[in-house]
C-alpha positions in Angstrom: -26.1 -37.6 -48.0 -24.4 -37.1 -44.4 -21.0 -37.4 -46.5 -21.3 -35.6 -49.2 -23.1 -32.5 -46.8 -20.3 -32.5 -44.1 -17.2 -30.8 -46.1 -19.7 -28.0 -46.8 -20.5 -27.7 -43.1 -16.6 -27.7 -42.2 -16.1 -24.8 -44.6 -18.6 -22.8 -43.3 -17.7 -23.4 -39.7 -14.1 -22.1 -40.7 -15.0 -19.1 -41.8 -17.5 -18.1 -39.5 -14.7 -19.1 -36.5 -12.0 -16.9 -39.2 -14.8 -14.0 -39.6 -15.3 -14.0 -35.7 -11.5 -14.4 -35.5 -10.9 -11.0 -37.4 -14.1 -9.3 -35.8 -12.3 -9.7 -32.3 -9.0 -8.8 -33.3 -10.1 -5.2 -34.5 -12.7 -5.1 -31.6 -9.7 -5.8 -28.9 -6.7 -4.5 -30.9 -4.4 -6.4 -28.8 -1.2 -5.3 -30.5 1.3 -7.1 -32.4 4.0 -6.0 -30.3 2.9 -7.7 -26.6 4.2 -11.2 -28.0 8.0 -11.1 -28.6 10.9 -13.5 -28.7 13.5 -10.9 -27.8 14.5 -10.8 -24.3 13.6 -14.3 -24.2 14.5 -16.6 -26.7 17.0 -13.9 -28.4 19.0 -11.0 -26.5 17.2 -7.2 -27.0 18.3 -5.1 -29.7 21.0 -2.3 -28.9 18.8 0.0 -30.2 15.2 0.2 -32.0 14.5 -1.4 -35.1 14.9 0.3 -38.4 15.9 -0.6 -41.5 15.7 -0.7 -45.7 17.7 -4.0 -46.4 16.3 -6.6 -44.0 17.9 -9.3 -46.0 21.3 -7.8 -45.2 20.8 -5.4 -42.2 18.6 -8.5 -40.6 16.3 -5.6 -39.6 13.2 -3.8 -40.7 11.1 -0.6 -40.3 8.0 -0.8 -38.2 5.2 1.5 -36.7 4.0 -0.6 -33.6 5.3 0.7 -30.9 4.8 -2.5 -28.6 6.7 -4.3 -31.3 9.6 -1.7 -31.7 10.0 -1.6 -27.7 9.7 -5.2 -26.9 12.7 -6.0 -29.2 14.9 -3.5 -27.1 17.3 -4.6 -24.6 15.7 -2.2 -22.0 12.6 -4.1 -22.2 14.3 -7.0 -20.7 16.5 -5.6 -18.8 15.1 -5.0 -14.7 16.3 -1.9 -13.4 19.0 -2.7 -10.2 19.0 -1.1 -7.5 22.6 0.5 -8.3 22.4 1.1 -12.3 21.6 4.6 -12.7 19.2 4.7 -16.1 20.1 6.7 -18.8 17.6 7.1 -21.7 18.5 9.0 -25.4 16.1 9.9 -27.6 16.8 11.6 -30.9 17.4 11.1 -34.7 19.2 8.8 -37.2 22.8 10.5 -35.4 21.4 8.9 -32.1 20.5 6.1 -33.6 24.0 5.6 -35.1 23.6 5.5 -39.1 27.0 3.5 -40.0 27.9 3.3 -36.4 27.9 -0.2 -34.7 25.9 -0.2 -31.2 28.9 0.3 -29.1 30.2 3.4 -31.5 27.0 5.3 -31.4 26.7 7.7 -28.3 24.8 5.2 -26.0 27.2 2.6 -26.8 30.5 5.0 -25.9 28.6 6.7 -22.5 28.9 3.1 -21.4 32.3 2.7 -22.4 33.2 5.7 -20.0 31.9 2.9 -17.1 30.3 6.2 -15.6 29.9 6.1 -11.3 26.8 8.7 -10.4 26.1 8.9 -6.6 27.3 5.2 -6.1 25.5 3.6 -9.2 26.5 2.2 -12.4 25.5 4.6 -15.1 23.8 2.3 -18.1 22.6 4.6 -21.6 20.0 3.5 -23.7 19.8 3.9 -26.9 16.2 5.0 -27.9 17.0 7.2 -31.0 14.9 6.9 -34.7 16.0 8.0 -37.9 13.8 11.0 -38.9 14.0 14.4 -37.9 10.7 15.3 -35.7 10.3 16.4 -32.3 6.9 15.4 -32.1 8.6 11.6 -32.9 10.8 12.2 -30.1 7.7 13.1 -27.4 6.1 9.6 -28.9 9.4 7.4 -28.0 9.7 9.5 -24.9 6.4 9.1 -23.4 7.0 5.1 -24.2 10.5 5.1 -22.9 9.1 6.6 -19.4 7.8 3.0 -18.8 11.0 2.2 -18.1 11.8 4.4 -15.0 14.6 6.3 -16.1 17.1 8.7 -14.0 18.0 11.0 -16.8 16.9 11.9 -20.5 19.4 13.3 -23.0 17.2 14.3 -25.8 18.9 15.0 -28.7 18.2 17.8 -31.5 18.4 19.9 -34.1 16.6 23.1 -36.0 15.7 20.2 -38.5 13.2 18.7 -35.9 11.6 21.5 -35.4 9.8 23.0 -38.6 5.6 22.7 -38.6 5.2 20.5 -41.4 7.4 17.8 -40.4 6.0 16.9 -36.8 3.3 14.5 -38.1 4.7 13.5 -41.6 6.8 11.0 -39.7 6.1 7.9 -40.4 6.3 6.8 -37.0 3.8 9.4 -36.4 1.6 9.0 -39.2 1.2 5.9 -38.3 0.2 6.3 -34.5 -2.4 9.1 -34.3 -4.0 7.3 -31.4 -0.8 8.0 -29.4 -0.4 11.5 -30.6 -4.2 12.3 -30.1 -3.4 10.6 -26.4 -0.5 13.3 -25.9 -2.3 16.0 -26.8 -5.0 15.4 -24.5 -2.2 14.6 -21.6 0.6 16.6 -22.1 -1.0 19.8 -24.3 0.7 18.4 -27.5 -0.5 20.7 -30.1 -2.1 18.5 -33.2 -4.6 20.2 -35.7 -7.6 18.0 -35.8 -7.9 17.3 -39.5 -4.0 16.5 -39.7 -4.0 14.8 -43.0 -0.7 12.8 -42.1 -2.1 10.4 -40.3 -2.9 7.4 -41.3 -6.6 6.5 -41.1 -7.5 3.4 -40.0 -10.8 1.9 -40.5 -12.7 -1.1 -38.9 -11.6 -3.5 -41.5 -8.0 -2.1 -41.3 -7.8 -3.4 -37.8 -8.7 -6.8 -38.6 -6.2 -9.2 -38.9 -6.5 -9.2 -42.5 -6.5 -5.9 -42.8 -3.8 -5.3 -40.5 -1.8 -8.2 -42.1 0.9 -6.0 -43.6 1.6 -4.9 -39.9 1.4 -8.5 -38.7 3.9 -9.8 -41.3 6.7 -7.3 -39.9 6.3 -8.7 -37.0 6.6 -12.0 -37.6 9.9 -10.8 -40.0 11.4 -9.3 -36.8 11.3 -12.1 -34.8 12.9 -14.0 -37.6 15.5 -11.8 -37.9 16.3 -11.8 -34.8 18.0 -15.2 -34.9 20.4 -14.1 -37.4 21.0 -10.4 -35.8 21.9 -12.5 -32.1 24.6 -15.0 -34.5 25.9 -12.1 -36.3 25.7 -8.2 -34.3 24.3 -7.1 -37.4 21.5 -4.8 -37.5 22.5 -2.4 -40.4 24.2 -2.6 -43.3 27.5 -1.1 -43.5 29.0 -0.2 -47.0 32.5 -0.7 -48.0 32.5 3.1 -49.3 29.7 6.4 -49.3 29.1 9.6 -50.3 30.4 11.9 -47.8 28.7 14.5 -46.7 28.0 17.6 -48.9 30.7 20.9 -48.2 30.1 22.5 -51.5 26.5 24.5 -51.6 24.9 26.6 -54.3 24.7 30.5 -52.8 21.1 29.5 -51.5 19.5 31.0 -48.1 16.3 29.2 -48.4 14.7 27.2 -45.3 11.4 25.5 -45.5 9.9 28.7 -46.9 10.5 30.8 -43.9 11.8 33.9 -44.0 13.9 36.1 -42.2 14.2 36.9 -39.0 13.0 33.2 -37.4 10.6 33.1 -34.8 9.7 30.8 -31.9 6.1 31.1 -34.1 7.5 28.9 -36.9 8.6 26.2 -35.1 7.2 23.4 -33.0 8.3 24.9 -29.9 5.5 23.6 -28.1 6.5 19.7 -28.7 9.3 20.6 -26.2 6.8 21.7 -23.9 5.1 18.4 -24.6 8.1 16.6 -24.2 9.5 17.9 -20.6 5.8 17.7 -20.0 6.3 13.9 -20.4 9.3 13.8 -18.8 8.1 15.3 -15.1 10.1 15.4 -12.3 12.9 13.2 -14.1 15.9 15.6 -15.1 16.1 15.9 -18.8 19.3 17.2 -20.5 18.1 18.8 -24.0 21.0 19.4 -26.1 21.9 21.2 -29.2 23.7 18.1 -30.9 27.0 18.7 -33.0 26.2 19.3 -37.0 28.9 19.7 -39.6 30.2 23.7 -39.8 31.2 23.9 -43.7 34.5 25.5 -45.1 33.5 25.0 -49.1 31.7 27.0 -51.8 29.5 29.4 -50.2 30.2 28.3 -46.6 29.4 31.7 -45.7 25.7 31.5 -46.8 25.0 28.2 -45.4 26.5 26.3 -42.8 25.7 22.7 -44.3 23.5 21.1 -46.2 20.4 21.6 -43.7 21.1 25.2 -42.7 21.6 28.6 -44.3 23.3 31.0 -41.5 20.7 33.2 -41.0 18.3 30.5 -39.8 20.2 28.4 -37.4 21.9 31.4 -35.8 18.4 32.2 -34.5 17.1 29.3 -33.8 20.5 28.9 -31.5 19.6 32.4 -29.5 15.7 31.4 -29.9 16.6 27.8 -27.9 18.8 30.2 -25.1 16.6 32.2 -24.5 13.8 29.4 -24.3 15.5 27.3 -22.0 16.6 29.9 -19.7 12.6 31.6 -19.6 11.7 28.2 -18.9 14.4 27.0 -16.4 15.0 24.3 -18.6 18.4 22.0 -18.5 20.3 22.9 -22.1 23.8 22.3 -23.3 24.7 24.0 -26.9 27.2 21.5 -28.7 26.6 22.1 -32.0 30.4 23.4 -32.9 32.6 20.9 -30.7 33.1 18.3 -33.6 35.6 19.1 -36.5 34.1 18.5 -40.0 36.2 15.6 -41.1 34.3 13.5 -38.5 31.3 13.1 -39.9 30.2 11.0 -42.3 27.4 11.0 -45.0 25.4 13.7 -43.9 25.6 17.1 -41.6 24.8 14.9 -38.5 25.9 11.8 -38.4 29.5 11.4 -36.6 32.3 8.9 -37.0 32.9 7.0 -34.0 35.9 9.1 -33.2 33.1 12.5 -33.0 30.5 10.2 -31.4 33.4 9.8 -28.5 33.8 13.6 -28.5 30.5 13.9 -27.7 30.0 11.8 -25.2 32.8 13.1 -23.7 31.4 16.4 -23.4 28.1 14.8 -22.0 29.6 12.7 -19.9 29.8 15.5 -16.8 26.2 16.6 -17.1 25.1 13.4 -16.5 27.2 12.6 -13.5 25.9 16.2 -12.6 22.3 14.8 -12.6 22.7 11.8 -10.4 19.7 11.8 -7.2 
């Protein structure tokens, strides 16, 4: 009787210790991201991971923002007492779409072997493809764990309209964080945002949460074939270059003419050097493809008609200089045969043209 009763007994002990397992996992919400084997059993990433084609970028998109930062090489890299910390934050042209780590801007600021007030400058190459300035305040308010000198944050009027702050993923997917900036930094978020995801007390369990879980477990497998290889995108033999020929079309996002500091998220910067405090941050304009094709004169690329980036440019002038703010306008210094499949992302020569041009403002901002 004892025999045949003590399987059942087992079974029932293993899922009450499985039930109770899952039951303190969304009670504590510990965080996939606080056990990693980068920085310890593999080197940190060059730069945050992202990615479509794991099985050839050996790389993969995630929303944990433990797990994102704790496979970066700054997270296992102690600040000396001579290096002179550089963080970038921006979009998919920060990040480097096509670019290997040491083409993208991060990777050719450190190629200059930059000396500011007796220290070794080192960059840091915190950029995410997607185009959000509210995204940008999220990776910024992590990346300040990290005691930086300087910020260069990145943009472009394309981070700036209403309706794309929270439809980032990376947003939509940490309204805990977001709700946490808006309470700390006056970031403004409408209170029944439908972007976000919700998450309820089952979807923090760990089988509810398993999706999130697996990632993780993915990245750290990848990360043995990203240290053999270097490869953490995919890099096609050919692409589609980016568009030069436009249809005579002044549309943007629905707004109209003239722009105004009203239609865009202009308070996410505020967030943002907010966040930033008494470390300088650089905000710059970054370069975007200036068209010479069909109907060039109507719209300057893909993203922009004329009409609207001209006064977003004399909008952010006169914004940085009511609000004392450290800005740099770059948008024109790259030719247009060095970019590559879209109006922002530059060939390594532009990417060196760029950093370049940054290089003095950050030698500027040495304390």
């Amino acid at each position: 009787m004892n025999q045949e009763i003590k399987p059942l007994n087992v079974l029932i002990k293993g899922l009450l210790l499985f039930a109770l397992f899952n039951l303190a996992i969304a009670a504590w919400q510990p965080g996939v991201g606080q056990f990693s084997l980068y920085n310890i059993l593999y080197p940190g990433r060059e730069r945050l991971p992202f990615g479509e084609n794991p099985r050839q970028s050996y790389n993969l998109s995630l929303f944990d923002l433990d797990a994102m930062f704790a496979s970066h090489v700054i997270a296992g890299t102690p600040k000396a007492d001579d290096e002179f910390r550089v963080v970038i934050v921006g979009d998919s042209s920060v990040w480097g779409t096509l670019l290997r780590p040491e083409e993208t801007l991060a990777g050719q600021l450190n190629a200059e072997e930059l000396n500011a007030c007796g220290k070794t400058v080192r960059a840091y190459n915190l950029g995410y493809p997607t185009i959000s300035l509210t995204k940008d305040v999220i990776l910024l308010s992590y990346a300040m764990n990290y005691d930086p000198d300087l910020i260069l944050w990145m943009t472009t009027l394309e981070a700036f309209p209403l309706e794309k702050q929270t439809s980032t993923p990376l947003a939509a997917y940490n309204e805990e964080k977001v709700r946490e900036l808006a309470t700390s930094h006056q970031l403004r978020i409408e209170a029944g945002d439908s972007n976000f995801v919700k998450k309820s007390f089952w979807d923090k369990t760990f089988i509810g949460d398993r999706r999130a879980w697996a990632d993780f477990l993915r990245l750290q497998i990848y990360g043995a074939m990203w240290s053999a290889t270097g490869i953490d995108q995919a890099y096609p033999t050919g692409y589609e270059k980016a568009q030069t020929d436009f249809e005579a079309d002044e549309s943007y996002h629905d707004l109209t003419s003239p722009l105004s500091e009203d239609d865009l998220a202009i308070n996410a910067l505020e967030s943002g050097f907010r966040v930033a405090g008494e470390t300088p941050m650089l905000l710059v304009n970054e370069p975007m493809l200036i068209s010479s094709g069909a109907n060039s004169d109507i719209r300057y690329n893909f993203f922009y008609p004329r009409w609207a980036y001209d006064d977003y440019r004399e909008i952010m002038l006169e914004l940085s200089e009511r609000n004392n703010w450290m800005y740099v306008d770059l948008w024109d210094i790259v030719p247009a045969n060095e970019f590559t499949n879209s109006a922002i992302h530059l060939t390594p020569a532009g990417e060196n043209m760029l950093a370049k041009k940054l290089a003095p403002y950050v030698l500027e901002n040495c304390r």
